[in-house]
C-alpha angles and dihedrals in degrees: 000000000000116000113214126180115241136244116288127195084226088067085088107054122085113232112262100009116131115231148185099262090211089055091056106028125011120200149113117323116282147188124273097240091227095054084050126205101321088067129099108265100243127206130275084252101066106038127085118222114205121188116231134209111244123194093217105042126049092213094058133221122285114214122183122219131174128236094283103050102030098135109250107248108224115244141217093264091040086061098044092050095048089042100244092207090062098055094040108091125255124255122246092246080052114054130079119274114253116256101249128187106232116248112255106248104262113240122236109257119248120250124206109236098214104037098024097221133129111283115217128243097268083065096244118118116237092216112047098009093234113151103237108199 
């Protein structure tokens, strides 16, 4: 059995797009999430919704905000004067190799020439006694 998710109304909204909550989601009046609860409910009208990345669920979280606390959504120009190149991450090929202090050669280990076992470091063999150099 394959196991598919269905199908969600947040599927068509884009992430981090204000939009007119009434136009995606009609309903009763609600709370901007940033005034918090002691706040008037306000109508669908005149509430954004914005749809969130969240890191557990592939649809996202949709969060609605009024006038004054819908999130800016960062523009063309916005990106060219910060230098948008310079906040996205780089990738793995790009960036600089760790400094890494080079492994010590591993010694072969001793064996001892009677028991044929692996002598210990202090060079004297557990079985027979005999010093192994």
């Amino acid at each position: 059995m394959k196991i598919t998710r269905t199908s969600d109304w947040r599927d068509a909204l884009p992430f981090e797009t204000p939009m007119i909550a009434d136009a995606v989601m009609p309903g009763d009046p609600a709370r901007c999430v940033t005034c918090g609860v002691g706040a008037e409910p306000l109508p669908r009208t005149a509430l954004w919704a914005v749809k969130h990345r969240h890191p557990h669920d592939p649809a996202g979280s949709v969060r609605l905000y009024c006038a004054a606390h819908t999130p800016r959504v960062p523009t063309a120009a916005d990106t060219a004067n910060t230098g948008g190149a310079a906040r996205a991450r780089p990738s793995r090929s790009a960036r600089p190799a760790a400094s890494r202090t080079p492994k010590p050669a591993e010694k072969p280990a001793l064996v001892c020439p009677d028991c044929f076992m692996e002598v210990p470091p202090t060079g004297i063999c557990g079985m027979c006694g005999q010093r192994v150099a």
